[in-house]
Kinemage of the C-alpha trace (Angstrom):
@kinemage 1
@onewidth
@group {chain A} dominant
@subgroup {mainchain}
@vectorlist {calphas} color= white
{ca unk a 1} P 0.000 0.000 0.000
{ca unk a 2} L 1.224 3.365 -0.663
{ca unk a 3} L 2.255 5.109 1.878
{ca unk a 4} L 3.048 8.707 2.851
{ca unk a 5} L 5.430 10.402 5.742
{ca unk a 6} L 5.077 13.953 6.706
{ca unk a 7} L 7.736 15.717 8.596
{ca unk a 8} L 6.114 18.431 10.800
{ca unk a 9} L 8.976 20.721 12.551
{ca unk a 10} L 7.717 22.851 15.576
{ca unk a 11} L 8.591 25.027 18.191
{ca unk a 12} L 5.912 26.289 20.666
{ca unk a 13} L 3.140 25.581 17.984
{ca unk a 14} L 0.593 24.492 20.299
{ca unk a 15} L -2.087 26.495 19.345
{ca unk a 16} L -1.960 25.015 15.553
{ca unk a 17} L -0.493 21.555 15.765
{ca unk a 18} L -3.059 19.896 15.796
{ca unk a 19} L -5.254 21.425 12.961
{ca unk a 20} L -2.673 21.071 10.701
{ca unk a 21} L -1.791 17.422 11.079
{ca unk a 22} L -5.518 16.504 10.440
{ca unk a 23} L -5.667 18.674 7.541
{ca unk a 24} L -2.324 17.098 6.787
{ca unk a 25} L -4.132 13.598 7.298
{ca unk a 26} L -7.122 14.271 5.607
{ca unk a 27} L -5.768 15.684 2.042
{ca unk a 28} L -3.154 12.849 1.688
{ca unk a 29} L -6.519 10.582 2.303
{ca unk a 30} L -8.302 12.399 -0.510
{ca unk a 31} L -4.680 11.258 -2.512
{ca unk a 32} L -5.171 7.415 -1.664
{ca unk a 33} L -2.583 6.974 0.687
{ca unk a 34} L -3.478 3.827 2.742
{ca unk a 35} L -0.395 4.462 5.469
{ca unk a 36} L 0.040 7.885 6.508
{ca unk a 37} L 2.899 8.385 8.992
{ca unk a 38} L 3.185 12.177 10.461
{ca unk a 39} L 6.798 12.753 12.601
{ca unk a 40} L 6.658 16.195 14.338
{ca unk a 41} L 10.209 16.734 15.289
{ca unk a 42} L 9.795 19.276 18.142
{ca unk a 43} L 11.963 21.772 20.293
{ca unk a 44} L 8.958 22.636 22.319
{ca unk a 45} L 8.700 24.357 25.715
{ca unk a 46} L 4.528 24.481 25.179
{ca unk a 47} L 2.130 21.369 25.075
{ca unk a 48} L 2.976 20.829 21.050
{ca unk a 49} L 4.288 17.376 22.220
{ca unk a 50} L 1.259 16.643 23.467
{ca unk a 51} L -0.794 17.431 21.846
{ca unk a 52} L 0.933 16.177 18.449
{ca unk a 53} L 0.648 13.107 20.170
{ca unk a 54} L -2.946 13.114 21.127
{ca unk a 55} L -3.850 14.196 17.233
{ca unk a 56} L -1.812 10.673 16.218
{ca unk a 57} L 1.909 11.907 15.046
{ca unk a 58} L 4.817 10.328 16.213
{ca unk a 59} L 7.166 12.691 18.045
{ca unk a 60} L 10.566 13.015 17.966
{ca unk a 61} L 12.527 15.215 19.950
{ca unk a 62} L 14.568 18.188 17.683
{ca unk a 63} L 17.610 18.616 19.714
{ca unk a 64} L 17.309 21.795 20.118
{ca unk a 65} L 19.862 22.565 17.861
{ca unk a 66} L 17.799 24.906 15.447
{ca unk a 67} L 15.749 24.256 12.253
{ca unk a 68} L 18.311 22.855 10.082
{ca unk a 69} L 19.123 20.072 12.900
{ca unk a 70} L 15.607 19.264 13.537
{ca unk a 71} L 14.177 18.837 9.438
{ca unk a 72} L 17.858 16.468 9.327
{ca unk a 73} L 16.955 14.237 12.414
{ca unk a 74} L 13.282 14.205 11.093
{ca unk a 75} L 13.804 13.190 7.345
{ca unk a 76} L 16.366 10.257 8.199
{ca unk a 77} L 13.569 9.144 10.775
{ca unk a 78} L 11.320 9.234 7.863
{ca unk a 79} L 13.221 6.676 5.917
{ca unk a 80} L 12.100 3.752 8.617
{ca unk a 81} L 8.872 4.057 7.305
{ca unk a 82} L 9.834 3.315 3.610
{ca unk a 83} L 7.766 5.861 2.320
{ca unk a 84} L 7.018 6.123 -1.228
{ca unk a 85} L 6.727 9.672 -0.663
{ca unk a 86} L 8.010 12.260 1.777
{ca unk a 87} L 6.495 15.728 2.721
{ca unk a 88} L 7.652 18.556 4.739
{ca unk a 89} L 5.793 20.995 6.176
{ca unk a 90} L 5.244 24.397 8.654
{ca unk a 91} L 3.615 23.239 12.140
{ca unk a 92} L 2.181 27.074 12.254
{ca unk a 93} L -0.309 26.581 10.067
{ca unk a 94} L 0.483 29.041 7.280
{ca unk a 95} L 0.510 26.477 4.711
{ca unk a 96} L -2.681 25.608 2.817
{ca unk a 97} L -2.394 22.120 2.801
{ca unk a 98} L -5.484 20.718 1.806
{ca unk a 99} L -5.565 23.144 -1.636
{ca unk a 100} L -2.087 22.484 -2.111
{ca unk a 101} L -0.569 19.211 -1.719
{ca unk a 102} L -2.121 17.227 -4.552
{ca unk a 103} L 0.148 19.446 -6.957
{ca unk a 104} L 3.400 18.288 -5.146
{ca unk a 105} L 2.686 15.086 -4.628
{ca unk a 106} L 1.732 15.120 -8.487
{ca unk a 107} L 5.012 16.827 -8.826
{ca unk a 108} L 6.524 13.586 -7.562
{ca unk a 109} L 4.817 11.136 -8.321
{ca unk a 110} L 3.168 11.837 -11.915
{ca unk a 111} L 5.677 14.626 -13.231
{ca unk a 112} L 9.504 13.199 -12.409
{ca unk a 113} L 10.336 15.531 -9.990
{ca unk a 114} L 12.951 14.417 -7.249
{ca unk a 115} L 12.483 17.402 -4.953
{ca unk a 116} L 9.490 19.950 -5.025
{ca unk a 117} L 9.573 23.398 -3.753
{ca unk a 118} L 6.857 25.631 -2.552
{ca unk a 119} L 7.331 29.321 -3.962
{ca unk a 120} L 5.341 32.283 -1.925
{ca unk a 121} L 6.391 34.519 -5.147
{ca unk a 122} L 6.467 32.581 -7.973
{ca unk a 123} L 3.534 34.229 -8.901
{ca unk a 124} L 1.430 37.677 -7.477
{ca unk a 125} L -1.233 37.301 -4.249
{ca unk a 126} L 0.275 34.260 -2.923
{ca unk a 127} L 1.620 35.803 0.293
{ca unk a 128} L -1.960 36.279 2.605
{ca unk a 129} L -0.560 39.698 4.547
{ca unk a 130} L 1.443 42.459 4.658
{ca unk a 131} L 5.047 40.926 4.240
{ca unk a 132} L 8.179 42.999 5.949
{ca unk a 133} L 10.180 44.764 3.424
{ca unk a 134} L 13.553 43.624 5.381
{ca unk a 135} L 12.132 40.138 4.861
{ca unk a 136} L 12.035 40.417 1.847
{ca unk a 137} L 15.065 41.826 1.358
{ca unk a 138} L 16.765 38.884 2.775
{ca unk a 139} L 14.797 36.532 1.092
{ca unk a 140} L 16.253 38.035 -2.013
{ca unk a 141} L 19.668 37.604 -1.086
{ca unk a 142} L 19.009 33.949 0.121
{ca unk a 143} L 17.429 33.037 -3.445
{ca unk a 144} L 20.076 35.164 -5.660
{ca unk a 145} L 22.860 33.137 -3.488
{ca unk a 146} L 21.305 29.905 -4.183
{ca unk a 147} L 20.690 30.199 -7.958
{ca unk a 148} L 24.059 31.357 -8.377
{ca unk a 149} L 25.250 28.501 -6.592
{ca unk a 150} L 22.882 25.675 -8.062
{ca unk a 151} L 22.220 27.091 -11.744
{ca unk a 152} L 18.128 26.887 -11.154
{ca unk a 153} L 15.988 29.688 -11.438
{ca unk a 154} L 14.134 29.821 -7.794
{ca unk a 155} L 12.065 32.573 -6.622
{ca unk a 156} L 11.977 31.655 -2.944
{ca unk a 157} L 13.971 29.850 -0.634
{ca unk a 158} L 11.482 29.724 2.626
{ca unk a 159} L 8.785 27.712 1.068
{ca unk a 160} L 6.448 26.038 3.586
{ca unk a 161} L 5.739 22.873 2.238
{ca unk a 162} L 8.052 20.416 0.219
{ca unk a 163} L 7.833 16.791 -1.489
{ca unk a 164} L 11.067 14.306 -1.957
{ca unk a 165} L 11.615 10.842 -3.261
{ca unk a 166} L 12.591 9.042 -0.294
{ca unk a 167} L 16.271 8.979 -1.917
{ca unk a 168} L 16.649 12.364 -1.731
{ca unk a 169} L 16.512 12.346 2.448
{ca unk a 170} L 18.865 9.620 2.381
{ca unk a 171} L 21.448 11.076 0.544
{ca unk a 172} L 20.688 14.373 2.566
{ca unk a 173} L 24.331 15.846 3.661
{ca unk a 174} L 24.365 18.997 6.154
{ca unk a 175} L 26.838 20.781 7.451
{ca unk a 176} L 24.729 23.533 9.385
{ca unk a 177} L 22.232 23.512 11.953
{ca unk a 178} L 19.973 26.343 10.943
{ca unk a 179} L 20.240 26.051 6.896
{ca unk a 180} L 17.727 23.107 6.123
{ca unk a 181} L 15.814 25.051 3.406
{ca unk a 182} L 19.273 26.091 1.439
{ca unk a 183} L 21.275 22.753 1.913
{ca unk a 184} L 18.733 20.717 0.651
{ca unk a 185} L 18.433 22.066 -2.622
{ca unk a 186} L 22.087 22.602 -2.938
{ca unk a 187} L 22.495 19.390 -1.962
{ca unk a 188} L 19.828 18.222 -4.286
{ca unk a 189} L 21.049 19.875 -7.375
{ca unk a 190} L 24.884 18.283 -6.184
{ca unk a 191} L 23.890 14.784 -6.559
{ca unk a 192} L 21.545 14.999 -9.797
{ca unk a 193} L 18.041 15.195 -8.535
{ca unk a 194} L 15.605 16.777 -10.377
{ca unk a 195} L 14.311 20.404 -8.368
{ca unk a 196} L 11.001 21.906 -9.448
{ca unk a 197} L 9.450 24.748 -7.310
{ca unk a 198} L 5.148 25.702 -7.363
{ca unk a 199} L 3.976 28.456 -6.200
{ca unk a 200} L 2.589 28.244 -2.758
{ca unk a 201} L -0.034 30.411 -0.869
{ca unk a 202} L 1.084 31.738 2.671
{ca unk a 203} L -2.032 32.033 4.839
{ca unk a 204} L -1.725 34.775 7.802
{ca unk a 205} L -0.530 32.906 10.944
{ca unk a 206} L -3.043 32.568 13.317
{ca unk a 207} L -1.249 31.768 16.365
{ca unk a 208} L 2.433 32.878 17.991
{ca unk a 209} L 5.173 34.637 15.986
{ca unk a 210} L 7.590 33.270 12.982
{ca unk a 211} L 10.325 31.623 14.160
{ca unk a 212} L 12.310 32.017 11.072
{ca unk a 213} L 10.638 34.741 9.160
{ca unk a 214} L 10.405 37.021 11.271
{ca unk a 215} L 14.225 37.390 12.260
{ca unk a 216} L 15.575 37.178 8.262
{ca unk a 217} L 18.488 39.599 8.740
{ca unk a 218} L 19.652 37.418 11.466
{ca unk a 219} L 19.214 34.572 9.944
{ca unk a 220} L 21.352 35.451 7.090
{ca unk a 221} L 23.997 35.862 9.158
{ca unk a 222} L 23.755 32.417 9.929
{ca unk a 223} L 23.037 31.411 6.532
{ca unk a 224} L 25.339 32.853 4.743
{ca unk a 225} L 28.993 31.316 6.418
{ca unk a 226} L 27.342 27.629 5.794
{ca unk a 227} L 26.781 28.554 2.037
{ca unk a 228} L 30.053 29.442 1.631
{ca unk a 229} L 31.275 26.328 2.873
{ca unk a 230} L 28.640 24.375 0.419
{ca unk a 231} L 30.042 26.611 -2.310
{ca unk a 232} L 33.775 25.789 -1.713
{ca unk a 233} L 34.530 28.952 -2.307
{ca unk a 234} L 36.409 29.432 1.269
{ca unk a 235} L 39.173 27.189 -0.026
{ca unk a 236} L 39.406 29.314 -2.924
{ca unk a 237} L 39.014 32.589 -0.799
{ca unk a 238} L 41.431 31.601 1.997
{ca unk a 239} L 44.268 30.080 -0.062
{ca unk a 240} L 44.189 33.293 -2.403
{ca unk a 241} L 44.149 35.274 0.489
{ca unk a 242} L 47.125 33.748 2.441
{ca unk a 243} L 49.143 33.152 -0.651
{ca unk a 244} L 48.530 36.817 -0.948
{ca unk a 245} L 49.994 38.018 2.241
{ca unk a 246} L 53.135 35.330 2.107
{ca unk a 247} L 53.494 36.809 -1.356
{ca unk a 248} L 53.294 40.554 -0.211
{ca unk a 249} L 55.829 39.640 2.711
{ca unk a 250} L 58.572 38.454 0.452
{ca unk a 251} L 58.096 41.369 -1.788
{ca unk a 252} L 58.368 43.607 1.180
{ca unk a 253} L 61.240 41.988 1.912
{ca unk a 254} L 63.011 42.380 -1.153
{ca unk a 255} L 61.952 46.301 -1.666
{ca unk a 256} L 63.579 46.441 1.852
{ca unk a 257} L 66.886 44.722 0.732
{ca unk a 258} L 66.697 46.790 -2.270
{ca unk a 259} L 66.699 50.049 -0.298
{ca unk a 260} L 69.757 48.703 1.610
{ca unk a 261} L 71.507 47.619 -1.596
{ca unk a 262} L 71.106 43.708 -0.525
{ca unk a 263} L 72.694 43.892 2.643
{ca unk a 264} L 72.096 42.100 5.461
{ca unk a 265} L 72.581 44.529 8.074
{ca unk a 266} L 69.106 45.388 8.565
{ca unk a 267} L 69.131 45.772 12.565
{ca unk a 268} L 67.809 48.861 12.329
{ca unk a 269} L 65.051 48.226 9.942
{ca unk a 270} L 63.232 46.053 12.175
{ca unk a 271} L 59.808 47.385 12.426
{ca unk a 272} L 59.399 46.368 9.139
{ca unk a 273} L 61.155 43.072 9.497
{ca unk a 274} L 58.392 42.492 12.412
{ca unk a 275} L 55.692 43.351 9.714
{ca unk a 276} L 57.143 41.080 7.120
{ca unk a 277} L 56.843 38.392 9.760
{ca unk a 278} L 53.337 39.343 10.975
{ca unk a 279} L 52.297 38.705 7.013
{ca unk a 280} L 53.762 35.538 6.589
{ca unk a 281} L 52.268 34.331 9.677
{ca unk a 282} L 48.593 35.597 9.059
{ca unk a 283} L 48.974 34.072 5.586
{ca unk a 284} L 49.760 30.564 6.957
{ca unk a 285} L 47.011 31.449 9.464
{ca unk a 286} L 44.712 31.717 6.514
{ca unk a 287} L 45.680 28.988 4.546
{ca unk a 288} L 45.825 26.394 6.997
{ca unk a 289} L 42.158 27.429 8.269
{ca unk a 290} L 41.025 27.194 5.091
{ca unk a 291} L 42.287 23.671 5.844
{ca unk a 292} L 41.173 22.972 8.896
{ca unk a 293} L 37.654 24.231 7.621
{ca unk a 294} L 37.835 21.161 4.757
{ca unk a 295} L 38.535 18.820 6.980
{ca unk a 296} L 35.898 19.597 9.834
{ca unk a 297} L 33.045 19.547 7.145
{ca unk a 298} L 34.429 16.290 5.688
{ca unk a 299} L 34.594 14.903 9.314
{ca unk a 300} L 30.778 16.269 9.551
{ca unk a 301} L 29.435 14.377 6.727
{ca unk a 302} L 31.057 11.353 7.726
{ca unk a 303} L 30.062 11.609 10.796
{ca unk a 304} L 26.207 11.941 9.631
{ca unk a 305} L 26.698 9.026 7.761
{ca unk a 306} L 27.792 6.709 10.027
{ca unk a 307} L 24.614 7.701 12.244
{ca unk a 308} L 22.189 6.719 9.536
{ca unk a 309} L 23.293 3.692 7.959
{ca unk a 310} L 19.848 2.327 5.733
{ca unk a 311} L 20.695 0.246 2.267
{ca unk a 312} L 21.340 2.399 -0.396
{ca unk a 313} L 19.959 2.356 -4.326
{ca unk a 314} L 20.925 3.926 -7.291
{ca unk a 315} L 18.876 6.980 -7.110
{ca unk a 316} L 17.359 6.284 -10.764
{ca unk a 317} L 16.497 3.011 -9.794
{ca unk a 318} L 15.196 4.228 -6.732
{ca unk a 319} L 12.983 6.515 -8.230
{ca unk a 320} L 11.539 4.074 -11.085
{ca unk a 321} L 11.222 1.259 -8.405
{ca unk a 322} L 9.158 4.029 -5.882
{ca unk a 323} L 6.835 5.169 -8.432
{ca unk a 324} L 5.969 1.479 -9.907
{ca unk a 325} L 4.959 0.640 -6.576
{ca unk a 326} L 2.819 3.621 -5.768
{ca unk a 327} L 1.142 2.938 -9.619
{ca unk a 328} L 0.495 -0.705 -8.708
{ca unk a 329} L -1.010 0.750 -5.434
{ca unk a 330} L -3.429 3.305 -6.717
């Protein structure tokens, strides 16, 4: 039987929990799911837990490590399930599920589509209020960095809801704990998978305060380090940039013994002596972070894998086996 696993992250969401897992439940029984499995992975200091659990989720505890930690821990869990299909979506109740999920899980399962995005601007009048202008702003900058980094052509990067071949959360590599929405498609687009992004209506929030939205500019800051670690542009930027001051040292050095016509008694030019050694120092300094930064993300990853260790297929093969299955099914 087909079967379906939502990933539900919250924090403090008691107020809304529970309306959106049954509208959750109810649209993906509208789809013919038989087995619908909904994980809330919470970081809760409300009754969300419980009350998750009295609507029928499973719940597993976030970690408390922010967003990015939580949607990891929750889409691995997923995989136990051996869903033919896995969503993602808000706990606050912004997302209009029951209008909207047909189209991603069509996305999916009927139009090839590895990993679907929900867009709140993809098109005009999706966004239900009056949306900040910094918000936006950063939003912006958050989409502009990702297309430049995956080639696509995205017009969001905070979408509410998302759809996955199971393959694509068990292939899932992260390196930060607050940069779910970004890594994912970056990671994605890295390994092959197909990314397509609908738009998506925002409904106003009827309960509590954004936890992500509603801090952008700070979250950027965040954001933006782990990107340029995904990139690998902070090899690039650190090697140039030590190179650069070992290089300008030994120049230095050699206008100084030029000055001196190449002798060696240069006692009394030692401030600059101390500056040419102050270069060449910060320039190893930069290089060998650069370094060190490689190997702690390569010690991250392998890390993650060796926590979530499931049998692995071909993700073609993975994909034509899933969807088979769920045609058989329906």
């Amino acid at each position: 039987m087909p079967t379906a696993v939502v990933v539900i992250p919250t924090k403090n969401e008691q107020a809304s929990i529970a309306a959106v897992i049954e509208e959750v439940r109810s649209s993906l029984r509208v789809l013919h799911y038989d087995r619908i499995e909904i994980l809330v992975v919470d970081d809760s200091r409300d009754a969300t837990r419980e009350r998750a659990e009295a609507a029928g989720a499973s719940v597993l505890i976030g970690g408390g490590e922010g967003l990015g930690s939580a949607m990891y821990r929750g889409l691995k869990a997923a995989l136990a399930f051996e869903p033919d299909i896995i969503l993602s979506i808000d706990g606050d109740g912004q997302t209009a599920v029951r209008e909207e999920i047909g189209r991603f899980v069509a996305a999916v399962t009927q139009g090839g589509a590895d990993l679907v995005l929900g867009s709140r601007f993809k098109e005009s009048g999706l966004v239900g209020y009056r949306y900040r202008f910094i918000n936006r702003v950063g939003t912006r900058i958050l989409t502009y960095m990702l297309n430049r980094k995956t080639g696509l052509d995205l017009t969001d990067s905070h979408g509410g809801i998302r759809a996955m071949v199971p393959v694509v959360a068990r292939e899932l590599e992260m390196i930060g704990t607050h940069t779910y929405v970004q890594e994912t498609i970056i990671d994605a687009v890295e390994k092959g998978f197909k990314v397509v992004e609908l738009p998506s209506a925002w409904r106003m929030r009827q309960h509590g305060n954004s936890r992500v939205v509603g801090s952008i500019p700070r979250y950027i800051f965040y954001t933006l380090p782990v990107l340029l670690l995904r990139s690998g542009h902070h090899m690039q930027t650190l090697y140039m940039l030590g190179l650069s001051l070992i290089g300008f040292a030994f120049l230095y050095f050699f206008f100084i013994l030029y000055q001196e016509d190449f002798s060696l008694r240069l006692a009394h030019r030692t401030p600059g002596l101390v500056l040419i050694a102050l270069l060449v120092l910060a320039g190893m300094q930069f290089f060998f972070f650069g370094v060190l930064l490689q190997l702690v993300t390569q010690i991250k990853r392998a890390v993650d894998r060796g926590r979530v260790s499931p049998p692995l297929l071909g993700s073609s093969a993975e994909r034509k086996a899933t969807k088979e299955r769920h045609a058989s099914n329906l």
